[in-house]
N, C-alpha and C positions, 0 to 999 in steps of 0.2 A: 343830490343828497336829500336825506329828508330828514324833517324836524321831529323831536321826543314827543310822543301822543302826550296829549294834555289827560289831568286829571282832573275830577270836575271841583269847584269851590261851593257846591250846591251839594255835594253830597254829607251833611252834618252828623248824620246819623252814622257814618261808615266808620269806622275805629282804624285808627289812623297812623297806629303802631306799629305795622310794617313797613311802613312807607316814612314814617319822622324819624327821622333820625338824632339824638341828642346831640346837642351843639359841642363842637370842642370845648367852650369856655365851661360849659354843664359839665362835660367828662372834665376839666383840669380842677374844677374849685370840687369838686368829688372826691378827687384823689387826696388834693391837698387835705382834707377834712379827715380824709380815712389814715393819713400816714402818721407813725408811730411817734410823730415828732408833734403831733397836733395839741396834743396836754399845752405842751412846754408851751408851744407861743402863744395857746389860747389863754395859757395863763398869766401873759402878764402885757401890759399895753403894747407896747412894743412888736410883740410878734404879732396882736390882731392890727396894730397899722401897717404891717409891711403886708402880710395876707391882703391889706381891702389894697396897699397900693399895687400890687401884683394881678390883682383881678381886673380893677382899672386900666390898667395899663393894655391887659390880652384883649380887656372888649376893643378899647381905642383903637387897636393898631387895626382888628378884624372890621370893623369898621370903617377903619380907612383905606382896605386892602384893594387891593388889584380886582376889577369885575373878571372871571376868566368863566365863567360860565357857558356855556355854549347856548342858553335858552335864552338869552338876553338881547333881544329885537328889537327895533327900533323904538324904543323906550319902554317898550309895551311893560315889561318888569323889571328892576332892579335886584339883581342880588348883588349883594358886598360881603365878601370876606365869608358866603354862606348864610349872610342873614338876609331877609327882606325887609328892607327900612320901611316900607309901610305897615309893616305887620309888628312892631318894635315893641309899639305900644296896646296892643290890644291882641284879643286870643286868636291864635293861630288856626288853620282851619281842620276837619278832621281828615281830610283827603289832599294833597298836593294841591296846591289851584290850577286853576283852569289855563292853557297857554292855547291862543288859540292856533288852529292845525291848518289855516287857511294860507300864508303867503308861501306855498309852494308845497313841499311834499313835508314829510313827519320827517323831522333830522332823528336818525338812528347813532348804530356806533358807530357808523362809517367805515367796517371791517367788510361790506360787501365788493365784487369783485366786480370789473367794467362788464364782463359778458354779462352777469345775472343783473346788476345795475340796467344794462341795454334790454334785459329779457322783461324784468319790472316797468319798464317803460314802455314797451310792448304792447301788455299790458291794460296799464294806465290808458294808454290809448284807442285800445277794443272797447274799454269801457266809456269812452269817450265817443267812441261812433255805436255804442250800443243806444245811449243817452241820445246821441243826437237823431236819431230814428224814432226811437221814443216819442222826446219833444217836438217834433214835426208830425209828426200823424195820430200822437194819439195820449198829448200832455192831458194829465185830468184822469185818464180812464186804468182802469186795472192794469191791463196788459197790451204791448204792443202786437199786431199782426201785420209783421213787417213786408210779407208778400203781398198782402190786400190794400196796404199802407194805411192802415186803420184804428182804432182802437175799441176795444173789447171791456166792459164787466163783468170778468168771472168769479170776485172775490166780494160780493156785496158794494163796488163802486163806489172806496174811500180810497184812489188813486194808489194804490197797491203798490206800482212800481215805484211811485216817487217815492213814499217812508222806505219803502226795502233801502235804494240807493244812493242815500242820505247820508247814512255812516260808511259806505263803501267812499264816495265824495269826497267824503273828511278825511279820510287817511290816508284817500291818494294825494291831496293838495287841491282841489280840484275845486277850485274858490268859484270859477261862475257856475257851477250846476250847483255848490253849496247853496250859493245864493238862490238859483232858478227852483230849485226843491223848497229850500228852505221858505222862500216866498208863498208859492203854493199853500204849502204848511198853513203858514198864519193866513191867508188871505182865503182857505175853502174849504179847507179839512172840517172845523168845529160845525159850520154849518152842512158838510155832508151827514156829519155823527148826528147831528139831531133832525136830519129827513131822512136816511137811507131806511130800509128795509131788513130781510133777515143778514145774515153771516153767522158764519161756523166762530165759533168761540175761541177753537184752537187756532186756525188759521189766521184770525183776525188779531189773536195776543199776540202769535210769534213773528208774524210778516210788520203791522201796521202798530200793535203797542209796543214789542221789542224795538223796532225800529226808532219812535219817537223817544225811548229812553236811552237809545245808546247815542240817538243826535243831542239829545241833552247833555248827556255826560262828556260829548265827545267836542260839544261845539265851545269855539270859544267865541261868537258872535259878532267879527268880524264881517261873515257874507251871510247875510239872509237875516232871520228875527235873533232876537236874542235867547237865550237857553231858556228862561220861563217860558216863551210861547211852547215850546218841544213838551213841557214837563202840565201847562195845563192842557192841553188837545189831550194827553196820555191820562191824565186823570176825569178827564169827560167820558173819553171813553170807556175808561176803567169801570168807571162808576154805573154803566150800561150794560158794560159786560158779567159784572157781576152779580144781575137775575137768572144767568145761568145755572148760579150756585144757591142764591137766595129763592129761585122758583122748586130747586127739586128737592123730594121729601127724605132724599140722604147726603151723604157727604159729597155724593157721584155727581156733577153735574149736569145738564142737560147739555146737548153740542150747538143748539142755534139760537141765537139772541136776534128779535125785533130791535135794534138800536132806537128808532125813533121812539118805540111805547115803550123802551126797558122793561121789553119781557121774553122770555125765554119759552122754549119747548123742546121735547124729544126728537129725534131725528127719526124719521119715516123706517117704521120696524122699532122705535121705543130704545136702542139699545146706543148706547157710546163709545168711542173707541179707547180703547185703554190708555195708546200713545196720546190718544188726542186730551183727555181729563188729566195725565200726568207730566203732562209738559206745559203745563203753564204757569208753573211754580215760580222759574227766576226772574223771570218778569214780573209777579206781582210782589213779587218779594222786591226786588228792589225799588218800587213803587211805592211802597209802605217805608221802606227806609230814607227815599229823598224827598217824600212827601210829609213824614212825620205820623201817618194815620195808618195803623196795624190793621185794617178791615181787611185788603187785601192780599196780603199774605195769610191772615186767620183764614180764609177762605180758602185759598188756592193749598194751603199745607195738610188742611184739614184733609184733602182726598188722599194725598197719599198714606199720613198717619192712619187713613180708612184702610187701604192695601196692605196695609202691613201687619192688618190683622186678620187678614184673608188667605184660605190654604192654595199653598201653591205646588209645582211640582219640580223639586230641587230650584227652587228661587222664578222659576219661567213662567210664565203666565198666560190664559186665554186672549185673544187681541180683543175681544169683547166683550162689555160690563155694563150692566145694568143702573141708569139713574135711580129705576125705584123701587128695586128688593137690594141695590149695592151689592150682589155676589157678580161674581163673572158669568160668563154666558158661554157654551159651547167649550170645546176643547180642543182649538185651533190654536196652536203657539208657534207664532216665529217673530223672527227680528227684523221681515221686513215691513210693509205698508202696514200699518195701524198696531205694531209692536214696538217696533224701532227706539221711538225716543224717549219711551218708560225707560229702557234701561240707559240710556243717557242722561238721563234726565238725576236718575236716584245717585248718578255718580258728583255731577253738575252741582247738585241743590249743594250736597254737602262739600264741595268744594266750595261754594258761593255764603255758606253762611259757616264760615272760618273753620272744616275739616278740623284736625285732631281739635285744635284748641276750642271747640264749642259741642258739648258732649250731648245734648240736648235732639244730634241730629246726629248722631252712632246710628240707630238705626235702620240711615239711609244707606250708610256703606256697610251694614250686617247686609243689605237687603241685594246689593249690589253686586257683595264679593259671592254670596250663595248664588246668585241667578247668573254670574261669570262660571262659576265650577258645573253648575247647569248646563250653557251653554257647551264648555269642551266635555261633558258628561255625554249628553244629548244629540246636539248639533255639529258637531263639528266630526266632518271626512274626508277621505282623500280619494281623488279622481285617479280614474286610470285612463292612458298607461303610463301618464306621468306625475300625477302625487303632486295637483295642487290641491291644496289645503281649503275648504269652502264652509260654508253655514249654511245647512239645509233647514227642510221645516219636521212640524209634526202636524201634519190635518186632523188627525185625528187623537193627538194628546199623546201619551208618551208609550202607551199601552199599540198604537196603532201603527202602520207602516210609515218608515220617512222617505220623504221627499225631497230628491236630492236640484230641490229650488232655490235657486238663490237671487233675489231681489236687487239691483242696484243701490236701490235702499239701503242694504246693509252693509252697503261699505263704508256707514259713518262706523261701524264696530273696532274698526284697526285704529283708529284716533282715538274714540272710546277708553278702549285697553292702552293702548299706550300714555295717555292722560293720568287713570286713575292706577298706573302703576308707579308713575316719578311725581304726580302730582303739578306736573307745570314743569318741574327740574330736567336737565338734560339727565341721559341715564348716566355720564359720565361723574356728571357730581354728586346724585342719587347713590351712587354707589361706591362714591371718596368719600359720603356722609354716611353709611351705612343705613342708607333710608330701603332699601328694597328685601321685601321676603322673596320666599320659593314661588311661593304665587303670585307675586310681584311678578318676576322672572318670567316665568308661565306666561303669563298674561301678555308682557311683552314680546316673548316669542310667536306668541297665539298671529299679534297683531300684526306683526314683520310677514305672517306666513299666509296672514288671508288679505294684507295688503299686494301682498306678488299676486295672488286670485283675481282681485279688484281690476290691478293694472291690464290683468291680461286679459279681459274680460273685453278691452279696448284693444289690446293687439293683435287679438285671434279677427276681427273684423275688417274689411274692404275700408271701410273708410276709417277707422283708426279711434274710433269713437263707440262707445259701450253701448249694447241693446238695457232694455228698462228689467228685463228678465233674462237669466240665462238657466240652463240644467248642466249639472255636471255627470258626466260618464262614468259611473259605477261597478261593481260586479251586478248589481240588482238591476241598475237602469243605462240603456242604449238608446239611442235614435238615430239612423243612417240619412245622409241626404241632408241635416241641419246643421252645417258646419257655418263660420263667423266670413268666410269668405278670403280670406288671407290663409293662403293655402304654405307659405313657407314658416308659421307661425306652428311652434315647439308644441305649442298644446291645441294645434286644431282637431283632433280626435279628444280633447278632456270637455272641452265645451260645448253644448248642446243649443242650439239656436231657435226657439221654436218661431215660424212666419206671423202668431201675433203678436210677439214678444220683440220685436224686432226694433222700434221705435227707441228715439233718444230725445229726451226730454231737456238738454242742456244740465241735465242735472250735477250736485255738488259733490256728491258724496265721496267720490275716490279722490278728489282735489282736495281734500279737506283732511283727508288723515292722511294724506300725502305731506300738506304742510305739518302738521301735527307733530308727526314721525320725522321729520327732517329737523323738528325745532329739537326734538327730544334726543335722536340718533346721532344728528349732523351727517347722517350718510349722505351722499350728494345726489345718489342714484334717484333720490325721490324728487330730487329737485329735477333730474334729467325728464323722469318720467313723466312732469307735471309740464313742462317745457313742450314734451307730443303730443301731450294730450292736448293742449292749447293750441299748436299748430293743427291738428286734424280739428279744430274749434272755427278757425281762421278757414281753411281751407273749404270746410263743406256746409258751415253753416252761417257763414257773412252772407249778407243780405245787398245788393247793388244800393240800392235805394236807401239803409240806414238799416241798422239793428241786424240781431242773428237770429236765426230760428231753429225751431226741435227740427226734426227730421221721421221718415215713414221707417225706413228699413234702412240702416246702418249696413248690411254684408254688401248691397250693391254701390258704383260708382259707378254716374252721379245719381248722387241717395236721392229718391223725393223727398220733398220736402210737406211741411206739415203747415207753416204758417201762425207759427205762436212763438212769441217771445216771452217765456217764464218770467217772473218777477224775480225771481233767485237767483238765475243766470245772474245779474247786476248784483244783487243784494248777498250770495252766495260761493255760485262758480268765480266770480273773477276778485273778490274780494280777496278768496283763499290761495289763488293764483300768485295774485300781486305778492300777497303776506308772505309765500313760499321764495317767493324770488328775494324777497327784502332782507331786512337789518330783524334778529332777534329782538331787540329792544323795543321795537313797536311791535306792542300790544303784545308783551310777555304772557306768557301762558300759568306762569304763576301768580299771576296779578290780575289776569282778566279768564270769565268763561265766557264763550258762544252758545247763548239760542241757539235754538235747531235750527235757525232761518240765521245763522252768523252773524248775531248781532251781538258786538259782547259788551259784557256788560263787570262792572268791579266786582273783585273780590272783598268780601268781609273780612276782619282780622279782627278778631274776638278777645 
């Protein structure tokens, strides 16, 4: 079983009103006050002495009650009767405290069943010989290459995999890598950030900042440094990375920061990626809220309040934009590689800084639900000769012919749309509370219909595991000879395979709005699909030696193999894996968002 994900006691700035609940004795001395009888005894001694001895009386007894908490570990916290005696006398914090998630796994509701229990451990345990391949050939370095038994800097050489696999650690229970990470952390990270070199701005917020802010929030200091070491490395770096923003002459960022000289430039051809300047929002945003210091948030916000005064087409946008005229570039729109998590991102921010109740960021789900009605305007068709549902592009803007490509990438869109249709809520209760419009509805059907796409994207192939690019078979577009290789698979004539396209990157995406959709549907069918997709995981891409790796060509078996261990995989694919097979109550979807690299991070409650 696993323990209730802690919440952190460092977050002060987070408004804390969803999460506190008033005390019984608060609701009974409320009622007593409000009731019609309250004249009469306020007015004469007598009734205000039975009033204080009746108030007396409910703290005592709660106070003296039975501990039945289920959080209460070996001394670590005390609750009595719903209060915490250390907290009795002094103010409360704005966020739940911190418990830590180290002596074994995250205690859930304990409603999980022994098979998916047994499949979570599974799991838990890929992730545990991914780490130990890792740690053996190539602790320190960006990414493992677990065929060479080596390790690699692809990501500017601030140990990449370890911040990704940090908060994946903490939620499994996974107390000696917490510690083995978390040591690392305090003991080389700050001194990497003030030698390294270039890195990409985006990539370095959502893998290596995200990362050190959700091990903050998530650690309870038990194995490895304590939560301030997490929360100053995160603001070192911050503070470097934010020449990106402070170097260019608009709101646009630049995409590559010097770390050692905190200084920025354009990326080779001058121009930035859209996803990459609007996804770095919830990270600095919640940066500025546990740190106390608005600079990076006024920064990181300032680009999209730039975007949203930019014309667009039905809400869609170019995947490229200029640091220094700020207009977009070209007329390339889709939603896979360098579009993708703008529009994740516009749905995210405003769930993260308190959705309806914070009016201040409407704009971002005006910006959201128009580039959603865009999307099934635009993009959205159906394969023949059997009508799965896909997300193509536009090369050439809306005026120009489309292309029926669809990117791996874009299967973070079915978690997406189902997200910012309940909000976090199953649809069950979304719709016992009357929370769902027509386009609500929409949106969730959208996402149920291109996550079947996603799925089978892995089933039309020989080894059961997705190509990075696929084409879908149209009235306009065919291709003979490129089929997925799994020849008794219902849509091997819908999906097109091209020989460069062929490669699997261990990537997250269809795992990830698989969990999503399972939290929000309860179907179980997504939990099944998420269960083969792991096993064709297990199957063609474990490594003898330690770790798993991408693969060349997915149709054939046995696939080559490629010889890279992503940082995601850990930090990503099997975080969302785990989470799929788990207890809802760890890491609520209406309590917590995910980074684009699935690091989640609190919600605000305004």
């Amino acid at each position: 079983m696993s323990k209730s994900l802690p919440y952190s006691v460092k977050d002060v700035h987070y408004d804390n009103a969803k999460f506190r609940h008033r005390s019984p004795l608060k609701v009974l001395s409320q009622s007593l006050l409000t009731l019609n009888t309250k004249r009469d005894y306020a007015s004469c001694s007598t009734g205000k002495f039975l009033i204080l001895i009746l108030i007396f009386g409910i703290a005592c007894l709660m106070l003296m009650g039975t501990n039945d908490s289920p959080l209460n570990e070996k001394g670590k916290v005390t609750f009595v009767g719903g209060f915490r005696l250390g907290r009795l006398l002094r103010k409360p914090p704005r966020l739940p405290p911190r418990l830590s998630p180290d002596d074994g796994q995250l205690k859930g509701n304990t409603t999980n069943s022994p098979k998916w229990a047994a499949r979570q451990q599974s799991v838990k345990e890929a992730f545990d010989y991914a780490w130990s391949g890792y740690r053996k050939y190539a602790m320190g370095y960006d990414e493992l290459m677990p065929i060479s038994q080596r390790g690699v800097d692809g990501l500017g050489g601030l140990g990449a995999t370890v911040v990704d696999a940090l908060d994946t650690a903490m939620i499994m229970g996974h107390g000696n890598i917490v510690s083995e990470a978390g040591s690392w952390v305090e003991a080389h990270l700050l001194e990497r950030i003030s030698q390294k070199g270039q890195v990409n701005l985006f990539e370095t917020t959502i893998r290596v900042l995200g990362g050190l802010l959700s091990a903050y929030h998530l650690s309870g200091g038990d194995h490895g440094p304590k939560p301030d070491v997490y929360l100053n490395v995160a603001k070192d770096l911050a503070d470097r990375l934010l020449s990106a923003f402070n170097s260019s002459p608009t709101a646009v960022p630049y995409s590559d920061v010097i770390l050692r000289e905190s200084t920025a430039h354009p990326a080779p051809g001058g121009m930035s990626s859209t996803a990459e300047v609007a996804s770095v929002q919830l990270e600095f945003n919640y940066l500025s809220a546990v740190s106390g210091d608005p600079k990076y948030s006024a920064e990181a916000m300032k680009v999209l309040a730039h975007i949203k005064t930019l014309p667009k087409t039905e809400g869609l946008v170019p995947i490229y934009i200029s640091p220094h005229s700020g207009e977009f570039v070209g007329e390339n729109i889709r939603l896979g590689s360098r579009g993708d998590s703008y529009y994740e991102y516009l749905i995210k921010v405003w769930l993260q800084q308190g959705g309806k109740l914070n009016g201040n960021f409407t704009y971002l789900h005006d910006m959201y639900t128009e580039a959603m009605k865009g999307v099934r305007h635009l993009l959205v068709r159906k394969s023949i000769p059997k009508g799965l549902v896909f997300v193509g592009e536009l090369p050439y803007g809306s005026k120009g012919e489309f292309s029926p490509k669809m990117d791996h990438l874009v299967c973070f869109l079915p978690g997406t749309l189902a997200l910012g249709a309940t909000k976090g809520l199953t649809k069950e209760k979304a719709l016992a509370e009357n929370l769902l419009s027509f386009e609500d509805l929409e949106n969730l059907k959208l996402a149920e219909d291109l996550a079947k796409a996603c799925f089978e994207m892995y089933e039309v192939t020989a080894t059961g595991l997705a190509p990075e690019i696929a084409y879908f078979h149209t009235e306009e577009y065919s291709e003979d000879g490129l089929e997925g290789g799994n020849k008794s698979s219902v849509y091997a004539n819908d999906i097109i395979i091209k020989h460069a396209d062929r490669h699997n990157l261990l990537r997250p995406e269809t795992v990830e709005s698989l969990f999503v959709l399972y939290r929000i549907t309860k179907d179980t069918k997504y939990r099944e699909q998420g269960w083969q997709i792991f096993e064709a995981f297990e199957k063609h891409t474990k490594v003898k030696s330690g770790g798993y790796t991408s693969l060349d060509d997915v149709t054939e078996v046995p696939p080559h193999r490629r010889d890279k261990m992503e940082t995601f995989f850990l930090g990503e694919t099997l975080k969302y894996l785990y989470l799929l097979f788990g207890d809802d109550s760890v890491i609520p979807l209406d309590k917590f968002v995910f980074n684009t690299e699935a690091h989640p991070l609190p919600i605000r409650n305004t």
